[in-house]
N, C-alpha and C positions, 0 to 999 in steps of 0.2 A: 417400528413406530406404531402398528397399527396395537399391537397390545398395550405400549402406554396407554394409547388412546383407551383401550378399553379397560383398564386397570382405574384410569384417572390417578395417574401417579402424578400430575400437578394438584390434585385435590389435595397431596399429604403435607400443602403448607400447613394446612389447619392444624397438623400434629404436633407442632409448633406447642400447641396448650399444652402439650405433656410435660414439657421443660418448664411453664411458668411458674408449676409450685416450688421446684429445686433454685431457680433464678430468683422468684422476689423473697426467697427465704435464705438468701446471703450463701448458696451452697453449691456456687457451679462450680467451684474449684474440686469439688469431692471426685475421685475419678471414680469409684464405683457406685455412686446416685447418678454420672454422667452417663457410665455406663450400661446402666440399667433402665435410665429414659430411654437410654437412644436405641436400647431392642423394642420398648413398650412400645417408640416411635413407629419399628419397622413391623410390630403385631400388632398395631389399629391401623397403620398404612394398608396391610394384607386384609384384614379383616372389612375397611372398608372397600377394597377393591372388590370383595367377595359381594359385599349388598349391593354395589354399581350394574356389577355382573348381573345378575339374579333381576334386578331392577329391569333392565335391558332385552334381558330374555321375555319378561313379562310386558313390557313395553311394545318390543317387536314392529309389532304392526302399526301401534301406533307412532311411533318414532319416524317409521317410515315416513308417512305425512307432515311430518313437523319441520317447515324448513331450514333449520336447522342441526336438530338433532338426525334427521335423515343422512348425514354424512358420520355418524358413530360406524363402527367398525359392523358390527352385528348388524344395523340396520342397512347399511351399502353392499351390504355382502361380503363385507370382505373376511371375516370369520364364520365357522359355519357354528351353529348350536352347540354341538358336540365338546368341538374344539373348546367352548367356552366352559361347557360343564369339567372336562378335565382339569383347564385355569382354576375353576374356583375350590378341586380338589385338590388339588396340588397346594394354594394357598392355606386350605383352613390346616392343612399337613402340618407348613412350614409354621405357621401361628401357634399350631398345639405345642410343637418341639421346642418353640422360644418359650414358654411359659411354662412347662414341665422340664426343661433343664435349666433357667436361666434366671425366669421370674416366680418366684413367691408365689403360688400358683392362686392360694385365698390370701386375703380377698380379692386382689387386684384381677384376676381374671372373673369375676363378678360383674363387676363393671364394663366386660368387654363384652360378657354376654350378654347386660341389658344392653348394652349400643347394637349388637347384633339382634334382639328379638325386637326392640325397639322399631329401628331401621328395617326387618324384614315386614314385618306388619304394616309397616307406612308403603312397604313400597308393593304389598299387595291389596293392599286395601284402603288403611288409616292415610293414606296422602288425599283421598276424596270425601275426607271428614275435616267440615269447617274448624277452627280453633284447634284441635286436635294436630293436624299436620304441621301448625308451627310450632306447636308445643316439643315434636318430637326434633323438628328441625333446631330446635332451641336444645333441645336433650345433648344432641351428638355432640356440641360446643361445650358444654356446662360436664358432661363425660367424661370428656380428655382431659378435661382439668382433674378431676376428681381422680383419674384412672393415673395421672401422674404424681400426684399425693400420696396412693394409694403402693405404687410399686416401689417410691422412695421414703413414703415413712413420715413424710411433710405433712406439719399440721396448719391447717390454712387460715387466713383468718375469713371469720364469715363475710366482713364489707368486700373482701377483694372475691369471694364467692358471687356475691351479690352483684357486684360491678360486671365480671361474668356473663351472668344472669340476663341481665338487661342489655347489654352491648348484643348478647345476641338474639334477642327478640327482636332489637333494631334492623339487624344484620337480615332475620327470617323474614320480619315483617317488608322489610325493602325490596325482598327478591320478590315475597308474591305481587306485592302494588307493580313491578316495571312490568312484573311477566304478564298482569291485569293489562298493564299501559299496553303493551307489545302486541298480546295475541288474545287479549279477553280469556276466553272458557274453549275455546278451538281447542288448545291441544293439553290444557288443564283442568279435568272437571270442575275441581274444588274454587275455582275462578268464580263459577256464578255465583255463589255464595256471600260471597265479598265484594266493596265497592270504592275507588280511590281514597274517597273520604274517609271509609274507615282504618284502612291501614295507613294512610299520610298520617294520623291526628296519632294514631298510638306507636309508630313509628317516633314520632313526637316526643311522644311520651316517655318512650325506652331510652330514647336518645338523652334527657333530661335528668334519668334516675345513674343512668351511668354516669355522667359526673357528678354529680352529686355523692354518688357510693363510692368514685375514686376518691374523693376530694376526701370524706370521713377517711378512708382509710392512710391517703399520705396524714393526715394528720393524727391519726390515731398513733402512725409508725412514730412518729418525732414525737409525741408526746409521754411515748413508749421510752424515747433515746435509743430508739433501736436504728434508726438513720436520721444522719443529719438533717435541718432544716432544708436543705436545695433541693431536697424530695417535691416541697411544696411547687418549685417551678416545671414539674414536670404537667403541673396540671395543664397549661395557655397550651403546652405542646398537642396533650393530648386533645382540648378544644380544636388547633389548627388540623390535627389529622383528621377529625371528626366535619371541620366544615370540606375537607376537601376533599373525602367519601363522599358527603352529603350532597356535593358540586357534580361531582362526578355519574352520582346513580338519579342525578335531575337529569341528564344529557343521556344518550343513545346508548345506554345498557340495559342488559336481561336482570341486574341488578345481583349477580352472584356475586360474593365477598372474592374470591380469588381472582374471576376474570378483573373485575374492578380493580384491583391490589398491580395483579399483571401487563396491564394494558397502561400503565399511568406511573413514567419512570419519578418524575415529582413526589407522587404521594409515598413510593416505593423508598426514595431518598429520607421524607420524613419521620417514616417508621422508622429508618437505620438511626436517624440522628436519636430520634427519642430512646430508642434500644442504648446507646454509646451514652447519653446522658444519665439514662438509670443506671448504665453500667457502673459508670464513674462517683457517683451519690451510695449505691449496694456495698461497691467493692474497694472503693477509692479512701 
């Protein structure tokens, strides 16, 4: 358990965007684009277990202090340093040998390495740089998507990029406002920088372009004749998921997208149904 814990192998729902360009491009049935997500899945799984790692190490001391992250594995002692540097050997192994025997190695592993320098730089430094740290926290979203195009060949279209885009500015921008709300600048430098008001308004904001970007694009598809018009009713769904994130990270969270997702079998229920409806509209 303790190396889940230090893997954050609950973080690889996020990998989830690797399959969305294969899904909204009418293609899950393909068994070798299936196939081929679902190693991309398990080399940005690895890969980001590797910057958690590394994160953690550099953290250390201060994690210690934080009452919460002070129960990580690394910070309670229950991994020593060492052990940890082997783990993140061992990973970048497994990651190179999926993409040099399995996956197309350019471009797609391109994109794995900017998620990796990207992430390595935030988490030694760039995470206490204002505007900058949600930009990359927005990258690693906007990544997967791209890194899953990229290994299956899928050509995206730019509104459902853009939709992307914005949904996770939302997502960055909500984690720093709670973490602001929770703990101020104690155990985030980059906290003092920022002020409720400014990330509530453009949290806002993000929140607003994202439908607006899904909405062009369901319409764009039917206009296309590329899915039927009941595409259109996926939109209220996706509003309902949106007010009930929105519900959720106003009440007593750190505002991260997965504990949020986790903790809230309702919202967790919602995403399935909207999932089964686009299913049935894509493939039906």
């Amino acid at each position: 358990m303790k190396w889940l814990k230090l893997t954050r192998v609950h973080h690889y729902i996020k990998n989830i965007l690797i399959f969305f360009p294969m899904f909204f491009n009418g293609s899950i049935f393909d068994f070798e684009l299936l196939k081929v997500s679902f190693l991309g899945f398990l080399a940005f799984g690895f890969t980001s277990s590797i910057i958690y790692i590394i994160n953690d190490l550099h953290d250390l001391e201060k994690d210690k202090k934080h009452p919460t992250k002070c129960k990580r594995p690394l910070a309670a002692g229950q991994i020593k340093k060492n052990q940890a540097v082997y783990m993140i050997l061992g990973l970048i192994t497994v990651t190179l040998f999926i993409h040099i025997y399995y996956i197309e190695l350019i471009p797609s592993a391109s994109w794995l390495l900017l998620y990796f320098v990207l992430n390595l730089l935030y988490s030694l430094k760039l995470k206490n740089v204002p505007i900058i740290d949600i930009a990359i926290l927005v990258s690693g979203f906007l990544i997967r998507v791209l890194y899953g195009a990229a290994i299956t060949g899928v050509v995206l279209s730019n509104w459902l990029i853009l939709t992307v885009m914005s949904v996770s500015f939302y997502l960055a921008l909500g984690k720093r406002r709670n973490e602001y709300q929770d703990h101020g600048e104690e155990t985030r430098e980059v906290l003092k920088y920022y002020n409720y008001e400014f990330l509530d308004k453009n949290m806002t904001v993000s929140l607003a372009l994202s439908d607006i970007f899904y909405s062009l694009w369901s319409v764009n598809m039917i206009d296309k004749g590329k899915y039927s018009s009941f595409l259109i009713w996926t939109i209220p769904l996706i509003l309902l998921i949106q007010m009930k994130y929105s519900l959720n990270i106003e009440g007593n969270s750190d505002g991260d997208p997965v504990e949020v997702l986790f903790r809230d079998k309702v919202l967790i229920s919602m995403v399935i149904v909207f999932f089964l409806f686009m299913f049935v509209v894509l493939y039906g």
